[in-house]
N, C-alpha and C positions, 0 to 999 in steps of 0.2 A: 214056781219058785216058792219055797218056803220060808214064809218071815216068824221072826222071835222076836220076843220082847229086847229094847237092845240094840237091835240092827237098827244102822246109819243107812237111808239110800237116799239117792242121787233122784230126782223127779227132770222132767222134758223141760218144764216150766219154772220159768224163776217166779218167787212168791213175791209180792209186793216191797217187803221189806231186803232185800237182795240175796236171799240166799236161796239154795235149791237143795239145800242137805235137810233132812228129816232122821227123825230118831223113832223108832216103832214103838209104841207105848202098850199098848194091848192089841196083840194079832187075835183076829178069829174072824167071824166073815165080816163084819164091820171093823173094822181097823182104826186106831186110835195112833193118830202118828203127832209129832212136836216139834215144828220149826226149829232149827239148830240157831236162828237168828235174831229172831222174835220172841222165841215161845209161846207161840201161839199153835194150842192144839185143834187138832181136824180131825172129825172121823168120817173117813169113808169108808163104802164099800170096798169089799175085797176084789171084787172085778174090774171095778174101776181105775184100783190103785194098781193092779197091777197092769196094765195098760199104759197108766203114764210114768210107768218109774222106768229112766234110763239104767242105773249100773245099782249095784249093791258095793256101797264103800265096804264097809265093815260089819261082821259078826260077833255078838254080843257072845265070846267065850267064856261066860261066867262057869256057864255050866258044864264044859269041859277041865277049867281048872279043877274044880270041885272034885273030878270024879280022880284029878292022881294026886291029891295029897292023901 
């Protein structure tokens, strides 16, 4: 799975604060991700995280608007 900066996913685990939606802050092998409920950021591994992440809500299309104006 290939994550961007951007991308919303869904994690197995709810975090303390009730939410399980994350916002991906800096992908690369350590990953910088942002509670959607907290905001409280995390960084883990890239192997790690993807292990526990259930779905991918949404993709940060910034970068495909960009490219048709």
């Amino acid at each position: 799975m290939e994550l961007k900066a951007g991308d919303i996913i869904r994690l197995k685990k709810i975090h303390p604060c009730g939410s399980n939606e994350w916002q991906v802050i800096n992908p690369g092998i350590d990953v910088l991700i942002r509670c959607l409920g907290c905001r409280r950021q995390v960084l883990m591994e890239r192997s790690l995280l993807l292990r526990r992440i259930r779905t991918l809500v949404s993709k940060d299309n910034l970068a495909e608007d960009s490219k048709e104006i």
